[in-house]
PDBQT receptor file of N, H, CA, C and O in Angstrom, charges set to zero:
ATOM      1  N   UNK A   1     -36.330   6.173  -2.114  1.00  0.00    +0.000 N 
ATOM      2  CA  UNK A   1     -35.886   7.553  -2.212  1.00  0.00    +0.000 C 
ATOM      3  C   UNK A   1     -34.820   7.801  -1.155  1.00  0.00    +0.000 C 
ATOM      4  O   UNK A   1     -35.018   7.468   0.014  1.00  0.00    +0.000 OA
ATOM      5  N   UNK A   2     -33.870   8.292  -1.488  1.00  0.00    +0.000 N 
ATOM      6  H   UNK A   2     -33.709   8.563  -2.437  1.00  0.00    +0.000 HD
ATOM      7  CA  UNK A   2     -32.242   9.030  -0.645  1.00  0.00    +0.000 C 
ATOM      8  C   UNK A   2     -33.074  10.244  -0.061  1.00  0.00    +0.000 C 
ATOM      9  O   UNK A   2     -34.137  10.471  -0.638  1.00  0.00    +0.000 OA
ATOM     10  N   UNK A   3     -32.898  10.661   0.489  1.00  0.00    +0.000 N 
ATOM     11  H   UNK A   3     -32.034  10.476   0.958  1.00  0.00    +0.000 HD
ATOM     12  CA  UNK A   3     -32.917  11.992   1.182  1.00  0.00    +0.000 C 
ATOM     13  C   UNK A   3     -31.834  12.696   2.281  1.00  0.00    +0.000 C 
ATOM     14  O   UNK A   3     -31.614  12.193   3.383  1.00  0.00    +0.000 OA
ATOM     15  N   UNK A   4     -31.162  14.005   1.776  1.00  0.00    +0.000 N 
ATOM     16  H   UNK A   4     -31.341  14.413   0.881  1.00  0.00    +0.000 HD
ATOM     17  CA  UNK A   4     -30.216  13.929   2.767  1.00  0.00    +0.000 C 
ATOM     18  C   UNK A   4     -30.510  15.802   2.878  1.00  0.00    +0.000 C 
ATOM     19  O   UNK A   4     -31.198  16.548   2.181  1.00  0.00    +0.000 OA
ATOM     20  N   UNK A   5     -29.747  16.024   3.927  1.00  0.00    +0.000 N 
ATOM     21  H   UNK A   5     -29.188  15.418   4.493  1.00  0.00    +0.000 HD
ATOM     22  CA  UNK A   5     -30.181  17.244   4.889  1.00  0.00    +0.000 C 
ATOM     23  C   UNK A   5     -28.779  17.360   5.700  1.00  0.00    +0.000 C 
ATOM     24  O   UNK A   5     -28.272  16.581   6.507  1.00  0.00    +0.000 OA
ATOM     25  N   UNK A   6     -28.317  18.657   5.179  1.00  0.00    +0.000 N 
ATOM     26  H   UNK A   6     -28.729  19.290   4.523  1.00  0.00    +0.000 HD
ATOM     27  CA  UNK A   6     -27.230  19.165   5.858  1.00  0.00    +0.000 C 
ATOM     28  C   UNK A   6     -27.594  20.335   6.134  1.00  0.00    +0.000 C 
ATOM     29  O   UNK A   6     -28.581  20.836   5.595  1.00  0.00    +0.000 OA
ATOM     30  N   UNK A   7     -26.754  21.054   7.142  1.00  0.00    +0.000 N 
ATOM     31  H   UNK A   7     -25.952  20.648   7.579  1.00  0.00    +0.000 HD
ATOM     32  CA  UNK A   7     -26.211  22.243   7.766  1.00  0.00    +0.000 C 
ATOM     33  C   UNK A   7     -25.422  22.873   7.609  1.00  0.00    +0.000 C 
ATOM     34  O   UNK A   7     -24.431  22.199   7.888  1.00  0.00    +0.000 OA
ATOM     35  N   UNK A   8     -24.944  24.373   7.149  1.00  0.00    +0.000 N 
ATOM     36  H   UNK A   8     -25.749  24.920   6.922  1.00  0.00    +0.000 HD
ATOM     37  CA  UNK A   8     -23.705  24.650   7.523  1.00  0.00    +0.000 C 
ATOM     38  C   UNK A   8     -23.667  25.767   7.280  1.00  0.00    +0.000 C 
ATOM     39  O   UNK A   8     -24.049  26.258   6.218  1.00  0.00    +0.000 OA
ATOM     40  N   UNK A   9     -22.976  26.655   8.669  1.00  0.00    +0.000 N 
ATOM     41  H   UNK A   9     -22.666  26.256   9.532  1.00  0.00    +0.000 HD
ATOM     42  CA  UNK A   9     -23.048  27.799   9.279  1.00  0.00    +0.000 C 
ATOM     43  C   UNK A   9     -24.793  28.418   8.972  1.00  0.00    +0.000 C 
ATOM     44  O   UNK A   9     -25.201  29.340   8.266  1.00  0.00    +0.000 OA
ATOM     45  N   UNK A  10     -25.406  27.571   9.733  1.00  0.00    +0.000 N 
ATOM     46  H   UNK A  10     -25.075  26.822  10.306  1.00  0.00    +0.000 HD
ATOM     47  CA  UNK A  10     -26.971  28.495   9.530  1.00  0.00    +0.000 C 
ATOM     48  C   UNK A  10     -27.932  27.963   8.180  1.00  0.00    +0.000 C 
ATOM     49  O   UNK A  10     -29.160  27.981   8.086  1.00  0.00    +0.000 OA
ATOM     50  N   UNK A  11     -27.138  27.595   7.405  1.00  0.00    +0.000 N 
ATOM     51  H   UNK A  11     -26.141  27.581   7.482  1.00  0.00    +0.000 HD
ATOM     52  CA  UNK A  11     -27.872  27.568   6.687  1.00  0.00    +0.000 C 
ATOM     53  C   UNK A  11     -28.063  25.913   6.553  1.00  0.00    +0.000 C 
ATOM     54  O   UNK A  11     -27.166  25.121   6.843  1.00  0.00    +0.000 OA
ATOM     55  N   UNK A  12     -29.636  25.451   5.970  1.00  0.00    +0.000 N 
ATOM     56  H   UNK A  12     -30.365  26.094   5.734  1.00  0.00    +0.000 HD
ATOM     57  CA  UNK A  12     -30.393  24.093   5.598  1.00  0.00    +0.000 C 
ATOM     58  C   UNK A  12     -30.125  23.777   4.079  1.00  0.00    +0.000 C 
ATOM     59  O   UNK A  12     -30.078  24.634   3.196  1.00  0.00    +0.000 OA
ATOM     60  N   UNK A  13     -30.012  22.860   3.960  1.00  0.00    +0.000 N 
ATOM     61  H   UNK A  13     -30.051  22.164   4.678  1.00  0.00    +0.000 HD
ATOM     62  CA  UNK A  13     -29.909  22.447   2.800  1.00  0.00    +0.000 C 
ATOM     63  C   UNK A  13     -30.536  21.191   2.273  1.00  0.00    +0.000 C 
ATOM     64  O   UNK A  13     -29.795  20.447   2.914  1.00  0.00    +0.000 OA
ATOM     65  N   UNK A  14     -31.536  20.118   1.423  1.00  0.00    +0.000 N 
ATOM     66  H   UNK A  14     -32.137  20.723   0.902  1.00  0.00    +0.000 HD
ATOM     67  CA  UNK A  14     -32.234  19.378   1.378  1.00  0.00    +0.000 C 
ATOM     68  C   UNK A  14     -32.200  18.761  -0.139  1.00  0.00    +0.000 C 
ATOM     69  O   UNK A  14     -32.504  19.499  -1.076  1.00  0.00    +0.000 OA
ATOM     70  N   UNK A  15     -31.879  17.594  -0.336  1.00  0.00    +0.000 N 
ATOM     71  H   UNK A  15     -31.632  16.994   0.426  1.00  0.00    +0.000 HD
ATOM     72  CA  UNK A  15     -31.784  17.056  -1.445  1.00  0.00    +0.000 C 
ATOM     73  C   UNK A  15     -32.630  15.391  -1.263  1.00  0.00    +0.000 C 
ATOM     74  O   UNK A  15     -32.574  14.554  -0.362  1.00  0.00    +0.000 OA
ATOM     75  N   UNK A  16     -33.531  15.438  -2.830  1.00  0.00    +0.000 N 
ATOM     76  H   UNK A  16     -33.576  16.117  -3.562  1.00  0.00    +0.000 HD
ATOM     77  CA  UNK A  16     -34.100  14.538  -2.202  1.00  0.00    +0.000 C 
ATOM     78  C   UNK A  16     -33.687  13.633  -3.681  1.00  0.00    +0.000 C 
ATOM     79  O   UNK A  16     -33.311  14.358  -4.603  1.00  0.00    +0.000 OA
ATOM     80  N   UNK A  17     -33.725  12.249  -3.950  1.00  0.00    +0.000 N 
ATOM     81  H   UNK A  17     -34.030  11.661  -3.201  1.00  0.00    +0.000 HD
ATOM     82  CA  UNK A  17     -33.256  11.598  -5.071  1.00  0.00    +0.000 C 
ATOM     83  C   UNK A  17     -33.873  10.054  -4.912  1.00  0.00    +0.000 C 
ATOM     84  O   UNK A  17     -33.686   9.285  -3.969  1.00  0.00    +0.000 OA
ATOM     85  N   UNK A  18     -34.715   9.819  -6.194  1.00  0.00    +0.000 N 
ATOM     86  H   UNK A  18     -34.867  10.443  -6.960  1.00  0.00    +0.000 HD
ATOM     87  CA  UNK A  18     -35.108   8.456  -6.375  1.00  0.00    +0.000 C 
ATOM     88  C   UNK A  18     -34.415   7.379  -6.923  1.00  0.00    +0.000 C 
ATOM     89  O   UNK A  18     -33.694   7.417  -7.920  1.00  0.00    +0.000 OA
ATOM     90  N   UNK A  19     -34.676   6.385  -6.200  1.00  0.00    +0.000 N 
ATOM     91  H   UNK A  19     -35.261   6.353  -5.390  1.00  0.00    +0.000 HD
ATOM     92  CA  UNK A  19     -33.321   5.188  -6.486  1.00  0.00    +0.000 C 
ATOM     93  C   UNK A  19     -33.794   4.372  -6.519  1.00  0.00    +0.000 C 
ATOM     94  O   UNK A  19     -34.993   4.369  -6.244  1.00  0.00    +0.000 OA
ATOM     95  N   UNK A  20     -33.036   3.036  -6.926  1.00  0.00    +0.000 N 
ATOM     96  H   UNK A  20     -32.061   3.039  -7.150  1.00  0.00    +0.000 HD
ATOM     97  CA  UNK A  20     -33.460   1.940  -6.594  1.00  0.00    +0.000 C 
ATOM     98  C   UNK A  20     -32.721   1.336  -5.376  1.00  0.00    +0.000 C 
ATOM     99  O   UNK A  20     -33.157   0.371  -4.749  1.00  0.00    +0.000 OA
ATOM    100  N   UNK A  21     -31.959   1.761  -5.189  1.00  0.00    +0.000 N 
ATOM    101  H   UNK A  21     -31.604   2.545  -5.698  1.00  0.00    +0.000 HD
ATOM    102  CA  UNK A  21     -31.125   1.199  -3.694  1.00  0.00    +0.000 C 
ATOM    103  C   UNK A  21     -32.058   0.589  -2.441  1.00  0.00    +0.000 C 
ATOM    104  O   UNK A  21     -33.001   1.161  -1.894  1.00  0.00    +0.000 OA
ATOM    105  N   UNK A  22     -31.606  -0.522  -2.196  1.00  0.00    +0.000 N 
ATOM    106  H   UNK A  22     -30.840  -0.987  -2.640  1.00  0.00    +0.000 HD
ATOM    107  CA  UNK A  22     -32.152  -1.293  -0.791  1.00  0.00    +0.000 C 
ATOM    108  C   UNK A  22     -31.533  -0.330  -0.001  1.00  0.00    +0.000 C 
ATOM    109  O   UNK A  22     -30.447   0.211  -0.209  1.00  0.00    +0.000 OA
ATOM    110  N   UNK A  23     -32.544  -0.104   1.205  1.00  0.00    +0.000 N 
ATOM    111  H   UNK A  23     -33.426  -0.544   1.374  1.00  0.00    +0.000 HD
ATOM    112  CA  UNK A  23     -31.693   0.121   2.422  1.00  0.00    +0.000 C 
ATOM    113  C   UNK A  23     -30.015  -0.008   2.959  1.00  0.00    +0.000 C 
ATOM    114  O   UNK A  23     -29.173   0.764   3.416  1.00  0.00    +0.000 OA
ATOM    115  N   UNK A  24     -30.124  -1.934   2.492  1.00  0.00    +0.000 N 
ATOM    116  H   UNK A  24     -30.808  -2.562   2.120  1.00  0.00    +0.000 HD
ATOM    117  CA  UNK A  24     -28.350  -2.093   3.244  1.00  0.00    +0.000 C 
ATOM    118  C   UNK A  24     -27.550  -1.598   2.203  1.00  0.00    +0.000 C 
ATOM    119  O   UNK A  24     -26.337  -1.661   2.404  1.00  0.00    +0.000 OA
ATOM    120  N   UNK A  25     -27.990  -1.046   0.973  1.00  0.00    +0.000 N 
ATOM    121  H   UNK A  25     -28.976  -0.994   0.810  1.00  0.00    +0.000 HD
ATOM    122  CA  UNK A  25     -27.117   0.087  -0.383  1.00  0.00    +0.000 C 
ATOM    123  C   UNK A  25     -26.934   0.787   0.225  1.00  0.00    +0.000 C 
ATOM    124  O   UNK A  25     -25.775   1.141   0.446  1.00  0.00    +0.000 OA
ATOM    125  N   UNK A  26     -27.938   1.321   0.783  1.00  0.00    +0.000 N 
ATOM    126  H   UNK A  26     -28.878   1.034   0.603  1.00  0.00    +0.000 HD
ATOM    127  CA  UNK A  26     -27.869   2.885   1.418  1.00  0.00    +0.000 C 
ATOM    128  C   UNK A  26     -27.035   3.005   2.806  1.00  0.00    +0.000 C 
ATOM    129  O   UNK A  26     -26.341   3.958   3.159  1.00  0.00    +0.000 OA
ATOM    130  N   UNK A  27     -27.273   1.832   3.481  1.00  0.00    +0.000 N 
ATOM    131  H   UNK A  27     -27.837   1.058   3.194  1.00  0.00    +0.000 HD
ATOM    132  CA  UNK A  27     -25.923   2.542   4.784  1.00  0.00    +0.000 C 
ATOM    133  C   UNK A  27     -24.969   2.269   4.533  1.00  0.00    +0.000 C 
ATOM    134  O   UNK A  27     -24.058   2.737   5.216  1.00  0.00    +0.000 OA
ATOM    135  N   UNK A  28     -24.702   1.510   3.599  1.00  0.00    +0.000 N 
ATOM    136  H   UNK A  28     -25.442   1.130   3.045  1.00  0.00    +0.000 HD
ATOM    137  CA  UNK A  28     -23.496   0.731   3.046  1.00  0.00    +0.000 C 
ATOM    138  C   UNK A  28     -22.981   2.202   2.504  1.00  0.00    +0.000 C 
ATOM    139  O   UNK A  28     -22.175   2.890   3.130  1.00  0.00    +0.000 OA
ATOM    140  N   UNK A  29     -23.391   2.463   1.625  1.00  0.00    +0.000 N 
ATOM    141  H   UNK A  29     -24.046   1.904   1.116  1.00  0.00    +0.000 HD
ATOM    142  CA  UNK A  29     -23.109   4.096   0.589  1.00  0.00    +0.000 C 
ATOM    143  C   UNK A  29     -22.299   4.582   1.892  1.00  0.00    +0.000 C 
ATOM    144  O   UNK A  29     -21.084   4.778   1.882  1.00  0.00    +0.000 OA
ATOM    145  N   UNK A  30     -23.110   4.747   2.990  1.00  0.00    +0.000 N 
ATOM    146  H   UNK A  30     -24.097   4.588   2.998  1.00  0.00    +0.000 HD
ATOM    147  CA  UNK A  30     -23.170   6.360   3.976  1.00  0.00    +0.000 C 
ATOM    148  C   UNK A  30     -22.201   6.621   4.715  1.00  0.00    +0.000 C 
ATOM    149  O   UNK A  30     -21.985   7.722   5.221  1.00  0.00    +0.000 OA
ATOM    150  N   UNK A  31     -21.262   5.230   4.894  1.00  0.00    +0.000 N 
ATOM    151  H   UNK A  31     -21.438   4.335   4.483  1.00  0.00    +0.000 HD
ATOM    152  CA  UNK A  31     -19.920   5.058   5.904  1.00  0.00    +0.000 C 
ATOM    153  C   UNK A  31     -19.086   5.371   4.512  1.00  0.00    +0.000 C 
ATOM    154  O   UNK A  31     -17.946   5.754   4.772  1.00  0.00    +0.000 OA
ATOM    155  N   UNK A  32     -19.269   5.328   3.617  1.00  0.00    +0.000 N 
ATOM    156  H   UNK A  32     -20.195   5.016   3.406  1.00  0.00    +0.000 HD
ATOM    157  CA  UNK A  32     -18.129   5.543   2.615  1.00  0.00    +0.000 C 
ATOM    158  C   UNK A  32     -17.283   6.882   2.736  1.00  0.00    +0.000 C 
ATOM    159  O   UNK A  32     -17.840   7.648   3.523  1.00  0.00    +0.000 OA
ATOM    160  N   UNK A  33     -16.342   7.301   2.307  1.00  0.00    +0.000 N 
ATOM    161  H   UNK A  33     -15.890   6.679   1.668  1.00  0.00    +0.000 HD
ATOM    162  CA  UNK A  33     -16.208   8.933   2.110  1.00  0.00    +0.000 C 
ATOM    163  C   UNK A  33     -16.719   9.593   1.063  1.00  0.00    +0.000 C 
ATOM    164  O   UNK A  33     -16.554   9.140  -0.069  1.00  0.00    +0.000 OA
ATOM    165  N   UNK A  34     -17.225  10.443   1.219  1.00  0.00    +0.000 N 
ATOM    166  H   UNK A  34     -17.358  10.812   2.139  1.00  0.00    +0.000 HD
ATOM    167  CA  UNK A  34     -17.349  11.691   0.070  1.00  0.00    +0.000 C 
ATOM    168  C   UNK A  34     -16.609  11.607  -1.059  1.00  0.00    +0.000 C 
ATOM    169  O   UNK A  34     -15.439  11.371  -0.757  1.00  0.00    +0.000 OA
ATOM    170  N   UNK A  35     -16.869  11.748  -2.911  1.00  0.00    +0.000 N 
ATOM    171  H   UNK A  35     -17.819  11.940  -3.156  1.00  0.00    +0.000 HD
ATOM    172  CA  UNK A  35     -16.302  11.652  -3.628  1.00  0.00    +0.000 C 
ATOM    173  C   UNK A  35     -15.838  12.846  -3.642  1.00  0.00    +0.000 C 
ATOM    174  O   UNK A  35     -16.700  13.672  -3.343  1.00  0.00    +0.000 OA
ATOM    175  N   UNK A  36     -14.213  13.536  -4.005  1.00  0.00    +0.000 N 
ATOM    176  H   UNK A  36     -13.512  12.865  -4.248  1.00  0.00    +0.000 HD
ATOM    177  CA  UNK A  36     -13.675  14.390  -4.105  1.00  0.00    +0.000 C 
ATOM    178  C   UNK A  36     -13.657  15.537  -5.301  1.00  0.00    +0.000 C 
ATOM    179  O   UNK A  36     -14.275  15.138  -6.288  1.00  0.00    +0.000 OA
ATOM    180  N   UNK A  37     -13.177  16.682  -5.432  1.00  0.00    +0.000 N 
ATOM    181  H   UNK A  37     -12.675  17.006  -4.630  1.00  0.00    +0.000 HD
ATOM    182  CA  UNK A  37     -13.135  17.527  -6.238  1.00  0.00    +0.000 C 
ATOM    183  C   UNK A  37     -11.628  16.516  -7.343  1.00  0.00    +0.000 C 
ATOM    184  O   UNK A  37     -12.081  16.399  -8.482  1.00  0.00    +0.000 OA
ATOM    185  N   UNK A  38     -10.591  16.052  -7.289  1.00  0.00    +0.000 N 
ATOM    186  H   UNK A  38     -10.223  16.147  -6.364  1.00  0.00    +0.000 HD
ATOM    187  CA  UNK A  38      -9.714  15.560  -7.732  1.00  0.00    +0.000 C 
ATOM    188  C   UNK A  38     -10.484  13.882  -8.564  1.00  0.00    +0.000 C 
ATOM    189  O   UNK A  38     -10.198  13.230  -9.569  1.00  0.00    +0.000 OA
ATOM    190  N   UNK A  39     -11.612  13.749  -7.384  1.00  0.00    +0.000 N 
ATOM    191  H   UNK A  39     -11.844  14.278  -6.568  1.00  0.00    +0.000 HD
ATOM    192  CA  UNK A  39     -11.629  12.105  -8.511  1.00  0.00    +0.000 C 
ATOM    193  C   UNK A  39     -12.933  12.715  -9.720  1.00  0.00    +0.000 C 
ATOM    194  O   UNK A  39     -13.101  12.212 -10.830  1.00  0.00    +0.000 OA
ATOM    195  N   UNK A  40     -13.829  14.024  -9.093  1.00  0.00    +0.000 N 
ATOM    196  H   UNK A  40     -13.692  14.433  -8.191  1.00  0.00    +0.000 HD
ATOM    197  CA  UNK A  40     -14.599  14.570 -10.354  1.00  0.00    +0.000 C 
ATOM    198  C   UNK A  40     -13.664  14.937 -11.363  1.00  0.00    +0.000 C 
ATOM    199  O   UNK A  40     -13.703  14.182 -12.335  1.00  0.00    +0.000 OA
ATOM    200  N   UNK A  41     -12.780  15.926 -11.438  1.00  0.00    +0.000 N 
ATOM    201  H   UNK A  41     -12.749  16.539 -10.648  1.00  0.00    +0.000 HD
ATOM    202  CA  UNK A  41     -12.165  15.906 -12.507  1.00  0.00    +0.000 C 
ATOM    203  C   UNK A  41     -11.217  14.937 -13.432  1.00  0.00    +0.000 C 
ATOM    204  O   UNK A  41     -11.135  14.987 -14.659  1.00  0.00    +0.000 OA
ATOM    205  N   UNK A  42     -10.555  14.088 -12.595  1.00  0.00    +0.000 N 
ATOM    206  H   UNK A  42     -10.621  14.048 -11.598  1.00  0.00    +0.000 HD
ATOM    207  CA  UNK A  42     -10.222  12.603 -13.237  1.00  0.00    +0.000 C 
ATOM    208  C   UNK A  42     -11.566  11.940 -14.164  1.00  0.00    +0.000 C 
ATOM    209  O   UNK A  42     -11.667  11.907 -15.390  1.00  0.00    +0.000 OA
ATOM    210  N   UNK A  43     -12.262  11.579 -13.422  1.00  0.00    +0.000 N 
ATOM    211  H   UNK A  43     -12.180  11.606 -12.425  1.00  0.00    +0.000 HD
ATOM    212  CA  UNK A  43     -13.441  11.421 -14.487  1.00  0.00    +0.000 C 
ATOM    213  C   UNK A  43     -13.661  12.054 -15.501  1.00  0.00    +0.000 C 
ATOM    214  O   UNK A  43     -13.600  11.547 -16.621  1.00  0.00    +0.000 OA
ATOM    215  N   UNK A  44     -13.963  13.307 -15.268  1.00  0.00    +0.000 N 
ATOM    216  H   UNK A  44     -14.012  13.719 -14.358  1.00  0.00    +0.000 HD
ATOM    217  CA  UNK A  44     -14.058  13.943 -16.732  1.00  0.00    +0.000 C 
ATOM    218  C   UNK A  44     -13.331  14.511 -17.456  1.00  0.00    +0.000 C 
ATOM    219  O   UNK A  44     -13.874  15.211 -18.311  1.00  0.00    +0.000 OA
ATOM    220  N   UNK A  45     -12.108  14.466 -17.430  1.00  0.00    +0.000 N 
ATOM    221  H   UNK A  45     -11.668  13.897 -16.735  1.00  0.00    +0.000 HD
ATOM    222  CA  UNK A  45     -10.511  14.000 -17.967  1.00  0.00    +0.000 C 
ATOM    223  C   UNK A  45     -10.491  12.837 -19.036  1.00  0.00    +0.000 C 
ATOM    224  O   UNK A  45     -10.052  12.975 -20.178  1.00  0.00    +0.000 OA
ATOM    225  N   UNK A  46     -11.140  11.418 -18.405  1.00  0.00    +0.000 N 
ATOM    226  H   UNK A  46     -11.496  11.306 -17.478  1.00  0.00    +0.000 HD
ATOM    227  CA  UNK A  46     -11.240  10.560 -19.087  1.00  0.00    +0.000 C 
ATOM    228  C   UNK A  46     -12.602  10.962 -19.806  1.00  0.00    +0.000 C 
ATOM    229  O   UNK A  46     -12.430  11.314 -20.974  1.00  0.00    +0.000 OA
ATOM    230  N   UNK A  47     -13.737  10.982 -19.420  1.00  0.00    +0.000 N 
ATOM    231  H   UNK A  47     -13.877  10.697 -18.472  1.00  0.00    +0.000 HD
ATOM    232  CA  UNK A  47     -14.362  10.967 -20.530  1.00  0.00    +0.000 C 
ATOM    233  C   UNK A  47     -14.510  11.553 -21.510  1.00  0.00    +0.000 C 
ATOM    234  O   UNK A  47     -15.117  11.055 -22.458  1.00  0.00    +0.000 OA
ATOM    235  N   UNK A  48     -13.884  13.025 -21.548  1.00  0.00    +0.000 N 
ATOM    236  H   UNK A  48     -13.390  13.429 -20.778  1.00  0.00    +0.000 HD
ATOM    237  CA  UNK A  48     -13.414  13.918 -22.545  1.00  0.00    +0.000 C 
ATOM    238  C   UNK A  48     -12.738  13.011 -23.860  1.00  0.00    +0.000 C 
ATOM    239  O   UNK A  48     -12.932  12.919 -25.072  1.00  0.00    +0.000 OA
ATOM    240  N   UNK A  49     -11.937  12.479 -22.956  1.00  0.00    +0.000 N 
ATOM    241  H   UNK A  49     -11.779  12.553 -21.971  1.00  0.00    +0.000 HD
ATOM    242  CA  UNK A  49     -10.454  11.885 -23.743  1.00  0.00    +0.000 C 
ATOM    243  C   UNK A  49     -11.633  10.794 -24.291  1.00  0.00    +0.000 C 
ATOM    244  O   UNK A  49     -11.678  10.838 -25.521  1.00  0.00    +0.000 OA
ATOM    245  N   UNK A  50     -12.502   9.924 -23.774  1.00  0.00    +0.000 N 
ATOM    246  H   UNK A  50     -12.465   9.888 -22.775  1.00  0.00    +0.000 HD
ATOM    247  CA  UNK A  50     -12.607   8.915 -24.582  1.00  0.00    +0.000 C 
ATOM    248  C   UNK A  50     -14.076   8.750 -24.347  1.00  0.00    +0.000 C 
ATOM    249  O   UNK A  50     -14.777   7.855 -23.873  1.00  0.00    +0.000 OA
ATOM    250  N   UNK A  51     -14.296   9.987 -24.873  1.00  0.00    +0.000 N 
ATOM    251  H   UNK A  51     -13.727  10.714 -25.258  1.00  0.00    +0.000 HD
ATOM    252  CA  UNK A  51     -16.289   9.724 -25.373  1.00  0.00    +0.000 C 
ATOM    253  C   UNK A  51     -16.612   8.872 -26.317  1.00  0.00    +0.000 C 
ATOM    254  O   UNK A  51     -17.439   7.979 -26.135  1.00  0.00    +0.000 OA
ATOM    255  N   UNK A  52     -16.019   9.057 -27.367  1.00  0.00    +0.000 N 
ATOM    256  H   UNK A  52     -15.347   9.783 -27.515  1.00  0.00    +0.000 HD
ATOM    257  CA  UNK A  52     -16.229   8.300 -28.757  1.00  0.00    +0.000 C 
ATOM    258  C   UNK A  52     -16.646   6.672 -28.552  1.00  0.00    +0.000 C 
ATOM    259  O   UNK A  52     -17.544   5.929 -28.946  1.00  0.00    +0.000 OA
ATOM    260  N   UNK A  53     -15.556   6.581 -27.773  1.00  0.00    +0.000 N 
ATOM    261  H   UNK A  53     -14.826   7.185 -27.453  1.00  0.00    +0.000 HD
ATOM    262  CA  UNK A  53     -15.316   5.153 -27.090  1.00  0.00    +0.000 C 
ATOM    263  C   UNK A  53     -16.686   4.434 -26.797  1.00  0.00    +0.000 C 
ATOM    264  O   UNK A  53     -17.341   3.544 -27.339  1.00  0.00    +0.000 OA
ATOM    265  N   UNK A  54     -16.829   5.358 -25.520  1.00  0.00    +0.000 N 
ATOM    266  H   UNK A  54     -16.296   6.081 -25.080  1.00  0.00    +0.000 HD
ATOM    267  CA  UNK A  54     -18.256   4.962 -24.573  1.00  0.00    +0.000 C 
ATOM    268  C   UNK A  54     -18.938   5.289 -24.927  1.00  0.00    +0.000 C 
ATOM    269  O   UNK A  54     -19.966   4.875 -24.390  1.00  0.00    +0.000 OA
ATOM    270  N   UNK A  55     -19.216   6.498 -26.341  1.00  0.00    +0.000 N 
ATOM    271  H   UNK A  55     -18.381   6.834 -26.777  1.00  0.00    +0.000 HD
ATOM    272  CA  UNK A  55     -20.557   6.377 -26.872  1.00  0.00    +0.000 C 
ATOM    273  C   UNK A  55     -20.930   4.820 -27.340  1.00  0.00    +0.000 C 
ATOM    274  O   UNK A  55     -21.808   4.065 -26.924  1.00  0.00    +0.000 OA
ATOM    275  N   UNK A  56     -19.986   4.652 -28.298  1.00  0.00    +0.000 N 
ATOM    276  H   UNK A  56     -19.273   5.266 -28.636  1.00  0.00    +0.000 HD
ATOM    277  CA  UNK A  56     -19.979   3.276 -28.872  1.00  0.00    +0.000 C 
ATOM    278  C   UNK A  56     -20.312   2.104 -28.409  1.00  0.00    +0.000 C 
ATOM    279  O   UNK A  56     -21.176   1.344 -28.847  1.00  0.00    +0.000 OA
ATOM    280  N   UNK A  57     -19.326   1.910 -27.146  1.00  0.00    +0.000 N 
ATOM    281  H   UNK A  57     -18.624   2.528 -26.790  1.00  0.00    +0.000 HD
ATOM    282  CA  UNK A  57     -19.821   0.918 -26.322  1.00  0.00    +0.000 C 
ATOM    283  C   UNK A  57     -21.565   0.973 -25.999  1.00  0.00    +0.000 C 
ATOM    284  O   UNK A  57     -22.350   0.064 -26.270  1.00  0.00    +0.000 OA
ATOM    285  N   UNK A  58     -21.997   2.611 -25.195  1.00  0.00    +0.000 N 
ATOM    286  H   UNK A  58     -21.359   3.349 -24.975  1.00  0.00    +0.000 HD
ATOM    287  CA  UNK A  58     -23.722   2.392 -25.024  1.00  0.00    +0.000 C 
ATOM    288  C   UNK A  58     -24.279   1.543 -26.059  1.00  0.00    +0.000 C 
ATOM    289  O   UNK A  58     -24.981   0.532 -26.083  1.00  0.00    +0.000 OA
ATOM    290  N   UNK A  59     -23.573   2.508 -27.134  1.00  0.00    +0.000 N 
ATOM    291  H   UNK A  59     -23.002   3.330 -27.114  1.00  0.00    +0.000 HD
ATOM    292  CA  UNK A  59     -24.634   2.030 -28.353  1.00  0.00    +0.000 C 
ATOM    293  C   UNK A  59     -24.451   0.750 -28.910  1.00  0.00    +0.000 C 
ATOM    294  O   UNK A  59     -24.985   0.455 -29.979  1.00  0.00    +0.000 OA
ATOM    295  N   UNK A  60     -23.470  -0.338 -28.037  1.00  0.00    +0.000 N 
ATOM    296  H   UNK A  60     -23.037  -0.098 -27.169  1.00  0.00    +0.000 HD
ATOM    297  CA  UNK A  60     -23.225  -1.833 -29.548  1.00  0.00    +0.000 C 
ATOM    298  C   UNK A  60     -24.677  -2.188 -28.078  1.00  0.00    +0.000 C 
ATOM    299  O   UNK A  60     -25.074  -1.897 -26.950  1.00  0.00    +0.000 OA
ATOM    300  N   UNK A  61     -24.879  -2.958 -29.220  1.00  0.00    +0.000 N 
ATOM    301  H   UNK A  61     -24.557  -3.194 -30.136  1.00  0.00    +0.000 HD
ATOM    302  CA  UNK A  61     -26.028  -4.751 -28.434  1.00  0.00    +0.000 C 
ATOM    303  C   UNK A  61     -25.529  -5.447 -27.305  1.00  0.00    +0.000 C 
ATOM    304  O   UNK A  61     -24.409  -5.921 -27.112  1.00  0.00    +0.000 OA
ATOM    305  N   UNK A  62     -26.486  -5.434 -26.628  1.00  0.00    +0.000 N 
ATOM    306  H   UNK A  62     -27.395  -5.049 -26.785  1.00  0.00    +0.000 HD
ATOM    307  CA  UNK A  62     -26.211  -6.375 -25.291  1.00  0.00    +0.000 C 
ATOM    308  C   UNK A  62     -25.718  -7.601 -25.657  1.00  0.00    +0.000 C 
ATOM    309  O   UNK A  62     -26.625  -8.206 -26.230  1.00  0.00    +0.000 OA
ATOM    310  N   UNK A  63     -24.650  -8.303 -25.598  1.00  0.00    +0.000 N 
ATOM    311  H   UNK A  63     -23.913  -7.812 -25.133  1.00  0.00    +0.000 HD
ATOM    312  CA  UNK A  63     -24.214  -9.542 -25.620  1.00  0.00    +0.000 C 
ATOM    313  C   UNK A  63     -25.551 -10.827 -25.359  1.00  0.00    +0.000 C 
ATOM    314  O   UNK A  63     -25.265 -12.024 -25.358  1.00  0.00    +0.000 OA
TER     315      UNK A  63
């Protein structure tokens, strides 16, 4: 389980999330930067554009 706990101006905030991540996932993750408001919407830019796609792909058979 992730668990993370911020602050800001006064106020607590607490999110807790089950994973499978090892530990060295997890500090590894923690030095990273923050994903941005610009790479969320790139993402869902593309997947808009090409759901059809990646439905398809989920759905063919594992090789």
């Amino acid at each position: 389980m992730l668990a993370l706990m911020t602050d800001h101006q006064g106020w607590v905030s607490t999110v807790g999330l089950v994973t499978d991540l090892e530990i060295s996932d997890a500090m590894r993750l923690a030095e990273r930067n923050p994903v941005g408001s610009d790479e969320c919407i790139h993402l869902y830019q593309i997947f808009n554009q090409q759901s059809q796609k990646f439905c398809e792909w989920l759905m063919s058979p594992a090789p």
